[in-house]
ZABA-882266 format. One line per 10 residues: number of its first residue (from 1); for each residue x, y, z of C-alpha. Coordinates in Angstrom, 3 decimals. Layout:
<lolos>
NUM) X/Y/Z ~ ... $
</lolos>
This chain:
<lolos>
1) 34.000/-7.243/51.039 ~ 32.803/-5.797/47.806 ~ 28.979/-7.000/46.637 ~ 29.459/-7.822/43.221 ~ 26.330/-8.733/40.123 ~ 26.849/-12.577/39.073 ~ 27.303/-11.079/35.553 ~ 30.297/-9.465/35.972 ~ 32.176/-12.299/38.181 ~ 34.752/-12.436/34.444 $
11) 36.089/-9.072/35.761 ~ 36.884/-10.867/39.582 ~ 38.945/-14.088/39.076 ~ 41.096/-15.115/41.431 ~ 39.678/-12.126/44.252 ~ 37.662/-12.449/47.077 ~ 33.901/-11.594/46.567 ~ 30.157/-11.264/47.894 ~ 27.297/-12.183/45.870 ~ 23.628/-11.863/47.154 $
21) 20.741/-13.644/45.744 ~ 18.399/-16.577/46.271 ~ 19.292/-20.528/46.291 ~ 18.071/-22.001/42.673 ~ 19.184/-25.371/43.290 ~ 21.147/-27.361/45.565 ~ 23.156/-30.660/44.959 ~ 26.234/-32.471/47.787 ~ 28.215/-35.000/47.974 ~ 29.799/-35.900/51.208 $
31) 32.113/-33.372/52.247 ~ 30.922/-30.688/49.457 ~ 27.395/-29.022/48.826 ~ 27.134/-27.298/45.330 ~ 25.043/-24.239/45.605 ~ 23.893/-23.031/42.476 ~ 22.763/-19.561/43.500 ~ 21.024/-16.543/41.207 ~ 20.562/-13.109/41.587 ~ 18.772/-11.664/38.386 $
41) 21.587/-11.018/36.304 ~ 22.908/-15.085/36.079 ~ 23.473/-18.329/37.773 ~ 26.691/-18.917/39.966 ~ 27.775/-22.394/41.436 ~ 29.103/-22.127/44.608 ~ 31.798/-24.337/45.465 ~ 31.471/-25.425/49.835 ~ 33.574/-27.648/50.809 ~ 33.750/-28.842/54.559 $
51) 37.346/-28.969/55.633 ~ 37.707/-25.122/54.123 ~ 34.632/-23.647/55.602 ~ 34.196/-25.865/58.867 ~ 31.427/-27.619/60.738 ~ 29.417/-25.068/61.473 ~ 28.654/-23.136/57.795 ~ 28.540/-26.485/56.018 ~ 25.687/-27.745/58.362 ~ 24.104/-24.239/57.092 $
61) 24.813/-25.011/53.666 ~ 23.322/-28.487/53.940 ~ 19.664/-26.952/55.433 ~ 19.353/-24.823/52.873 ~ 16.159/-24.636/50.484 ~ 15.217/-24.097/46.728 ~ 14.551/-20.045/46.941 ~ 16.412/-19.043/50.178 ~ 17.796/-15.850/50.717 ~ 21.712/-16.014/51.173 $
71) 25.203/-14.090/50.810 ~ 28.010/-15.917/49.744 ~ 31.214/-14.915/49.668 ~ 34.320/-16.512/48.301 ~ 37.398/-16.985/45.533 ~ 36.291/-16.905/42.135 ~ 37.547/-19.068/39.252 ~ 37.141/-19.669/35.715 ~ 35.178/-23.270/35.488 ~ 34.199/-23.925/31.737 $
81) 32.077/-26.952/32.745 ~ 29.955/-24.768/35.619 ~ 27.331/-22.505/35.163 ~ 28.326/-19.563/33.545 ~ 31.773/-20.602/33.108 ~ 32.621/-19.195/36.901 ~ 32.514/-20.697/39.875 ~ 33.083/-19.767/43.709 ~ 35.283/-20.952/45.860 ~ 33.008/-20.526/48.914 $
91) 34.357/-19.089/52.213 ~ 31.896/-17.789/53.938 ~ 27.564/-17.845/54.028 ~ 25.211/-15.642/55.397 ~ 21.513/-16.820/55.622 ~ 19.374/-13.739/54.933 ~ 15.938/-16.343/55.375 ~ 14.902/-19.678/54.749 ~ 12.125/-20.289/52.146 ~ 9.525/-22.512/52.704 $
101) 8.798/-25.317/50.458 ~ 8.873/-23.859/47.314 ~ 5.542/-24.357/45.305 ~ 7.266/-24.471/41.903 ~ 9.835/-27.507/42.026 ~ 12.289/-28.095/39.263 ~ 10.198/-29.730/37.374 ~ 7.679/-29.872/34.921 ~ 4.771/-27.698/35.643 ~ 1.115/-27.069/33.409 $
111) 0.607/-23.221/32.412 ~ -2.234/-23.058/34.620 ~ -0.669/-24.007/37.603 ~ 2.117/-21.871/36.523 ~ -0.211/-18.754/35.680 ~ -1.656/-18.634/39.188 ~ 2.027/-18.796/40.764 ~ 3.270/-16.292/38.315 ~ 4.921/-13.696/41.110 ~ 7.420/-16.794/41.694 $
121) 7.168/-18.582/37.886 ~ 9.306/-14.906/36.558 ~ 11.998/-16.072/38.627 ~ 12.808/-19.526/36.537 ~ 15.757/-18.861/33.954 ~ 13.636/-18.750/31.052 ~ 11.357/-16.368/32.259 ~ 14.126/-13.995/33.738 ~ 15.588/-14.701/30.118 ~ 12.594/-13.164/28.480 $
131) 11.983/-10.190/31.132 ~ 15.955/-9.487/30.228 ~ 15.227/-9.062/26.408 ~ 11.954/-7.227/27.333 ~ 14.192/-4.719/29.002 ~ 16.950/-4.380/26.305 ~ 14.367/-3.873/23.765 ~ 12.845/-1.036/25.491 ~ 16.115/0.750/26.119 ~ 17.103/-0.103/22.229 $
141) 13.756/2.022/21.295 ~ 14.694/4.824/23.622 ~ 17.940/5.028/22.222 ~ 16.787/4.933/18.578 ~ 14.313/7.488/19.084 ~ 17.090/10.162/20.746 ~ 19.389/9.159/18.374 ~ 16.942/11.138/16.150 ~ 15.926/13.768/18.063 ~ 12.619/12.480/19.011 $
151) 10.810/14.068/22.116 ~ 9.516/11.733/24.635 ~ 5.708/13.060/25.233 ~ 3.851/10.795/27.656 ~ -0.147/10.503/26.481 ~ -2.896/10.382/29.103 ~ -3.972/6.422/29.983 ~ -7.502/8.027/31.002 ~ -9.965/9.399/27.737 ~ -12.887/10.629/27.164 $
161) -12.776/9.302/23.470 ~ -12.425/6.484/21.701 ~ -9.071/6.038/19.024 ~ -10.468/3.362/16.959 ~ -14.191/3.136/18.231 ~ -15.853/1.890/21.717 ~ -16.627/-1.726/20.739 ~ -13.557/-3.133/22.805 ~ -13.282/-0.185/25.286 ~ -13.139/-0.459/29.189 $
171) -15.159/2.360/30.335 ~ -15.005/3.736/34.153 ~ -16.738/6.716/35.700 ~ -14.506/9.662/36.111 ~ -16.546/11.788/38.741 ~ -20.048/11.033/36.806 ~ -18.667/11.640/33.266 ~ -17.880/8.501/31.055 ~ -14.285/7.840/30.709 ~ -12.148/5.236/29.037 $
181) -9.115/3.484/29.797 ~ -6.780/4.128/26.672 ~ -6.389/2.261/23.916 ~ -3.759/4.441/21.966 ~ -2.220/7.773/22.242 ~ -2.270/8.751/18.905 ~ -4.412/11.080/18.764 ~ -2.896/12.816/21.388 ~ 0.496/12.173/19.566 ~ -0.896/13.783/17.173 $
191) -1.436/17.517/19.125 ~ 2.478/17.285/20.210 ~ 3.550/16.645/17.137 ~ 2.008/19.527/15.917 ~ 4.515/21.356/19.036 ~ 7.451/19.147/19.092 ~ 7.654/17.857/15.451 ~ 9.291/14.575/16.171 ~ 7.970/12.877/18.885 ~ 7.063/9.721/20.443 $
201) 5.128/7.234/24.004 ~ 5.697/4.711/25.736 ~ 3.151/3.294/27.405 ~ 0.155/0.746/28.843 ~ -2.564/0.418/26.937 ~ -6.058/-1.509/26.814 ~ -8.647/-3.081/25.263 ~ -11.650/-5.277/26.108 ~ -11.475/-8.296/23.220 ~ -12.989/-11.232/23.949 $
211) -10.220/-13.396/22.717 ~ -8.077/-15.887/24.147 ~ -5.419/-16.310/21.244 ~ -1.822/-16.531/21.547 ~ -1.268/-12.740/20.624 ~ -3.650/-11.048/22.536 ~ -3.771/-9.450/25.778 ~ -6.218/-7.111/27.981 ~ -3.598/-4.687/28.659 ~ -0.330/-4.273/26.634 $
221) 2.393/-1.974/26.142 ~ 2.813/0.604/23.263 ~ 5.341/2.439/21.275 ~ 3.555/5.448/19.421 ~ 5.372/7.433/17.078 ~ 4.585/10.805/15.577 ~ 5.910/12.969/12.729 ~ 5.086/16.309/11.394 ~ 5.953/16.837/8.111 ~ 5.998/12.618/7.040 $
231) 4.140/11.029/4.735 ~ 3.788/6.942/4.394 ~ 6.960/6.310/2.907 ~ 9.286/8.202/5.420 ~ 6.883/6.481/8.193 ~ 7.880/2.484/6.963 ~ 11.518/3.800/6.326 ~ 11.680/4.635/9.826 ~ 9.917/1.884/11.479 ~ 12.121/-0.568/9.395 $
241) 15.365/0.818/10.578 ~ 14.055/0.762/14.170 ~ 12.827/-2.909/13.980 ~ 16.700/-3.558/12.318 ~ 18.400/-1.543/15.344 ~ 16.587/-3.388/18.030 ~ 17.322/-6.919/16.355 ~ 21.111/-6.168/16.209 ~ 21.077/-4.593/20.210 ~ 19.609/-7.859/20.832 $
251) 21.627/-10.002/19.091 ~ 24.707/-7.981/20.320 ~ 23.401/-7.588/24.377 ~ 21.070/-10.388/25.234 ~ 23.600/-13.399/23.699 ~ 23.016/-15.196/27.049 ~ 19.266/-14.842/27.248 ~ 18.743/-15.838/23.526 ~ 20.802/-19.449/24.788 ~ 18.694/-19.997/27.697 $
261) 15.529/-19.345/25.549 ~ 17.442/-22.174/22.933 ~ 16.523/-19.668/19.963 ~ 17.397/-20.057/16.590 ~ 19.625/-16.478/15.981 ~ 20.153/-17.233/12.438 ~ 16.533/-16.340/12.086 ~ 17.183/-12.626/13.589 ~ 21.030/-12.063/12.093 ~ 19.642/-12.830/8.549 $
271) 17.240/-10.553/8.106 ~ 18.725/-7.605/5.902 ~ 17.414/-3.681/5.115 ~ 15.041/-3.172/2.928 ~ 12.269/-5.456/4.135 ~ 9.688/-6.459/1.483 ~ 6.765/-3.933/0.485 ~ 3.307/-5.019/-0.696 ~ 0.183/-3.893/-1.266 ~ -3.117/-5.652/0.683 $
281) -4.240/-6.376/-3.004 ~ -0.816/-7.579/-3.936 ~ -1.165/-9.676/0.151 ~ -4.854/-11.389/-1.569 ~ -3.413/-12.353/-4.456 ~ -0.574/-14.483/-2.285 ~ -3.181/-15.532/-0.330 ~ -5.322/-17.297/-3.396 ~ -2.207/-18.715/-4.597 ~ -1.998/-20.555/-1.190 $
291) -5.599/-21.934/-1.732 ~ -7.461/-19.308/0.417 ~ -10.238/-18.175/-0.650 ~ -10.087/-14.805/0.881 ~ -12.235/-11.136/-0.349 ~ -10.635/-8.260/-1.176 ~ -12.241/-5.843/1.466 ~ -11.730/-7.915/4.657 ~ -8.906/-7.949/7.320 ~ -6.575/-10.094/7.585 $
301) -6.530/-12.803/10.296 ~ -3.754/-14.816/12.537 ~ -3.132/-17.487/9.440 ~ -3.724/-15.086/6.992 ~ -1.021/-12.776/8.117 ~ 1.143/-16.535/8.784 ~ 0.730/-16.981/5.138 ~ 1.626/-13.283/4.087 ~ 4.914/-13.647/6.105 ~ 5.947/-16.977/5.584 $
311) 5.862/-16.107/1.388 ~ 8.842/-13.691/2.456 ~ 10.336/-15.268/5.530 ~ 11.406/-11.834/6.221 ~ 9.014/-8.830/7.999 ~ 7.209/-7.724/5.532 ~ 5.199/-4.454/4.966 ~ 1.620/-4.666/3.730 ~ 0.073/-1.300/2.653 ~ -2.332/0.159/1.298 $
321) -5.275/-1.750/3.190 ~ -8.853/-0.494/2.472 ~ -10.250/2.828/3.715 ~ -12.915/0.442/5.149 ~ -11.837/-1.360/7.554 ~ -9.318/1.043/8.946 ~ -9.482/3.916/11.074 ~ -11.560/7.039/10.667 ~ -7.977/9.047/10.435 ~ -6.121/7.390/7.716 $
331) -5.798/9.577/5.157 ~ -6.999/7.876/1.620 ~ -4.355/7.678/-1.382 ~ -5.228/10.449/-3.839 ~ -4.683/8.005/-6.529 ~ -7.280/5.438/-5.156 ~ -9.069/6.815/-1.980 ~ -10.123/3.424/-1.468 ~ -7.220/3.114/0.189 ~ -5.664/3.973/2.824 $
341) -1.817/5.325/3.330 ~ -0.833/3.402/5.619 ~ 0.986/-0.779/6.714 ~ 1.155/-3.149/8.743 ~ 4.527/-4.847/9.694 ~ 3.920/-8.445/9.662 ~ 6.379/-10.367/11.791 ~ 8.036/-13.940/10.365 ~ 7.998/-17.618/11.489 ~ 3.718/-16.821/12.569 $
351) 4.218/-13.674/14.937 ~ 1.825/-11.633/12.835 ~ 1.423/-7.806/13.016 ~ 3.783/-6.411/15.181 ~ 3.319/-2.209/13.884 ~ 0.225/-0.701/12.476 ~ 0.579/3.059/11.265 ~ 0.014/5.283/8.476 ~ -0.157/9.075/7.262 ~ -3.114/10.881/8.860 $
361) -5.751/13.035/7.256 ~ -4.919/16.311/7.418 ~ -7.743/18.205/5.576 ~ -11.029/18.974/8.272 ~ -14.052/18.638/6.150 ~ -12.610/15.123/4.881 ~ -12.244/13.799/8.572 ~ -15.081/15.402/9.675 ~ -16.983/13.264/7.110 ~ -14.812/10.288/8.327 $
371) -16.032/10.589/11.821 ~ -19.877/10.811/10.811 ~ -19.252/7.874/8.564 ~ -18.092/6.152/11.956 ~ -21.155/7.344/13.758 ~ -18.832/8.780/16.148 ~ -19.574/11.650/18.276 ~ -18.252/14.906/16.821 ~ -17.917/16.668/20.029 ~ -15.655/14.311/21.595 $
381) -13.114/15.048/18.732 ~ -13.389/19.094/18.796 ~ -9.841/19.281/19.867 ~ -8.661/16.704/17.401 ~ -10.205/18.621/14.718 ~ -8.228/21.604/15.732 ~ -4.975/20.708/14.934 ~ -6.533/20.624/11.276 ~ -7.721/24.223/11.681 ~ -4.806/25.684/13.118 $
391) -1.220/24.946/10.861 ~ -2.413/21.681/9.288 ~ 0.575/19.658/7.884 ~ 1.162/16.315/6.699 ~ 2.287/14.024/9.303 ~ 2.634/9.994/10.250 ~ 2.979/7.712/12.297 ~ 2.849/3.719/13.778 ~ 2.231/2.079/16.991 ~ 4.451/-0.822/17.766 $
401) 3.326/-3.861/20.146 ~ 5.904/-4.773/23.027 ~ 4.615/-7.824/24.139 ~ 4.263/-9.613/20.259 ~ 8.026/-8.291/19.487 ~ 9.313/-9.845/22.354 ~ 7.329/-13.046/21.780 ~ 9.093/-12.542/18.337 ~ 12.642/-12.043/19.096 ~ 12.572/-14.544/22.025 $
411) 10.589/-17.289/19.698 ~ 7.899/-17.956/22.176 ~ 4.681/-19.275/21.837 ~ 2.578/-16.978/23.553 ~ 2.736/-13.653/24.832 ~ 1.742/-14.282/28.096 ~ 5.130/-15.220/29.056 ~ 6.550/-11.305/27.654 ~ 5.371/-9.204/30.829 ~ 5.411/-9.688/34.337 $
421) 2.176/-9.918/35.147 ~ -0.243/-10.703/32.183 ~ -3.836/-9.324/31.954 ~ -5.450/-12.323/30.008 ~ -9.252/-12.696/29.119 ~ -10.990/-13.897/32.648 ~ -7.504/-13.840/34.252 ~ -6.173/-10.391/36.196 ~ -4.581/-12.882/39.484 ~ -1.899/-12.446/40.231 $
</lolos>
C-alpha cells in the first residue's frame, strides 16, 4: 500500500491509500467515528464506518485519543464540505501508540500556559501554518540569492569582537579568552566578499536586550548580504526585489497556510515595485506632522517606525539616518557626512524594521577614527582593517530579520509564535 503526504491526496481519488500521522480530533455517531487525522502537511477526515470495517477496528477507532499515533488506510474521495476538500473512505487502522491525555485540549488556552507546552503547542494548525511559511520564506531567499549568483558563505556564531558594540552581548569563555556569541556576520561578510564578490548567511544570531516587546527576541535568525563593488542604491534595489519575490512565493505556495492564519492577502498582493524612499530627516518631518514631538538625531522607536509606515501603507525605505547613532562602519555621505549611506526597511500595518544595511567605509584612516570614536578596541578589528589595506572597494550590504518577516507576512502579533522554540527575555524552557 503506497504511504502517501495528506497534501497530495487531489492526485489519489478514487485509489486505495496509507496515510500516517497523529489523531487531531475525533467525533462518532453510532455506527461511524470521524477521525480527523494530520500529518504536517494538512488535515484529513477519515471516514470509519462499522459495517465496512467490522467489530474489531471500529472498537479501535472508538478508544482512540487527541494526539495518537495511527496509519490509516482507505478510498479517497473528493468531499467539498470536509477538511481539505478530501476525505477517506477508511478500510483499515493501525495504532502506532496511544497518547495520553493530551495537555493542550481544543480549546482556548493563555500564552503562558501555552509557552511552557510549546514542543506540543507547534503542532496546532495555526502554528504548523506559520512554521510552513517560515519554511517557504527561507527557501524563497535561497532561491533569490542563486538566482543571482550569490555564494552561500556561512559566518562563525562564536567572536571575539563585537559588530555593533558589547552593551547587549552574551559573552562565554572560550578556553580562558573572552568570546561572544554572534550578533551579526557582517563583518565577516565583509572578508568573503572581498573573495567571492556576491555573497551572502544564513544564520542564528544573538543578543542580550532587556526587552520584552512584541519584536524582540534573545536569539533570532539572520539573512546577511554582501556586495563588492555596491554602493547604497544598488543595496535597496536589491533588497526591494527580494522582499517582492518572497511576498509573491508566498502568496503563490503557502495559499493554505495564509487561510488557516485568516490573513488579509490583499495587504501582501497590493504592494507594487518601487517601494517608497525617504530620508530620516524627510521620516521627522512626518513624524511632527503626526503630533510627535521627536529630535532630529535620535532613533526611531516601535510607534515611531508605526507612524513612518502607516504614512505609506507600503514598506518603506528610510535612509540616510545619522552617522551617530549608527554603526562605526557606515560609510558617511560625501555630501553630508552627517549621514550615513545606508536604510532601514520599515515593514506596514506596525511590523517595524524588518532590514537594516548600508554601504561600508572603505577608506582605513576614516574607520580607524570610527572605531576610536566608539572606544572600541583596535586590536580586535586588525583583520577587519585589512580588507581596507589590501584591494579596498566599495561594497554593501543589509541584514534581514526572519522572525519579524514572518510575523509580517503571516499578520501575527508577536514573534514568538515565528520559530519553534523561542528564546524570550527570562524564558529559554522549553
Amino acid at each position: 500500500m503506497q504511504n502517501v503526504l495528506i497534501k497530495h491526496l487531489n492526485q489519489y481519488i478514487d485509489q486505495e491509500v496509507t496515510v500516517e500521522g497523529w489523531l487531531h480530533n475525533v467525533r462518532s455517531s453510532g455506527k461511524i467515528a470521524f477521525l480527523i487525522v494530520r500529518d504536517g502537511s494538512g488535515l484529513m477526515q477519515g471516514v470509519t464506518v462499522k459495517k465496512d470495517v467490522g467489530e474489531t477496528i471500529f472498537a479501535e477507532a472508538k478508544k482512540l485519543t487527541q494526539e495518537s499515533a495511527i496509519k490509516l488506510t482507505g478510498i479517497i474521495h473528493e468531499e467539498p464540505r470536509s477538511v481539505g476538500g478530501y476525505e477517506m473512505q477508511v478500510t483499515g487502522l493501525e495504532i502506532v501508540s496511544i497518547a495520553q491525555e493530551y495537555p493542550i485540549t481544543n480549546k482556548e488556552h493563555g500564552v503562558e500556559f501555552l509557552s511552557e507546552r510549546r514542543h506540543l503547542w507547534i503542532r496546532a494548525p495555526k502554528q504548523v501554518a506559520v512554521l510552513r511559511v517560515r519554511s517557504e520564506i527561507e527557501h524563497a531567499i535561497r532561491d533569490f540569492f542563486y538566482e543571482r549568483d550569490f555564494v552561500l558563505a556561512d559566518a562563525p556564531i562564536i567572536t571575539p569582537a563585537a559588530c555593533e558594540g558589547t552593551t547587549t552581548l552574551f559573552e562565554l569563555d572560550y578556553h580562558g579568552e573572552k568570546g561572544y556569541l554572534s550578533q551579526s556576520g557582517q563583518l565577516y561578510n565583509e572578508a568573503t566578499a572581498m573573495a567571492l564578490g556576491r555573497i551572502y548567511c544564513f544564520g542564528p544570531t544573538f543578543r542580550a536586550e532587556k526587552s520584552k516587546t512584541r519584536r524582540h527576541l534573545m536569539e533570532f535568525w539572520m539573512v546577511e548580504a554582501e556586495m563588492a563593488y555596491c554602493d547604497m542604491d544598488a543595496n535597496i534595489k536589491l533588497q526591494e526585489e527580494m522582499i517582492y519575490y518572497v511576498i509573491q512565493r508566498v502568496l503563490a505556495k503557502c495559499s493554505n497556510e495564509l487561510t488557516i492564519l485568516e490573513r488579509d492577502i490583499t495587504k501582501l498582493a497590493d504592494i507594487t515595485l518601487p517601494f517608497p524612499r525617504i530620508s530620516y530627516t524627510e521620516a521627522v518631518e512626518i513624524l511632527k506632522e503626526n503630533g510627535e514631538d521627536f529630535p532630529w538625531g535620535e532613533d526611531f522607536g516601535a510607534p515611531h517606525e508605526t507612524i513612518i509606515s502607516n504614512h505609506f501603507n507600503a514598506p518603506v525605505f528610510v535612509h540616510r539616518y545619522p552617522t551617530e547613532i549608527k554603526a562605526f562602519y557606515m560609510k558617511p555621505d560625501s555630501d553630508n557626512p552627517k549621514v550615513v549611506l545606508g536604510a532601514d526597511l520599515l515593514a506596514p500595518e506596525g511590523y517595524g524594521e524588518i532590514i537594516g544595511g548600508g554601504q561600508r567605509l572603505d577608506n582605513l584612516e576614516l574607520l580607524e577614527q570610527r572605531i576610536k570614536d566608539h572606544q572600541l578596541p583596535m586590536e580586535a578589528f586588525e583583520w577587519y582593517l585589512d580588507l581596507r589595506r589590501y584591494g579596498s572597494v566599495p561594497h554593501a550590504g543589509f541584514g534581514l530579520g526572519i522572525e519579524r518577516t514572518v510575523a509580517w507576512l503571516c499578520g501575527l502579533d508577536h514573534v514568538r509564535e515565528t520559530i519553534p522554540f523561542p528564546r524570550l527575555l527570562h524564558k529559554m524552557y522549553p
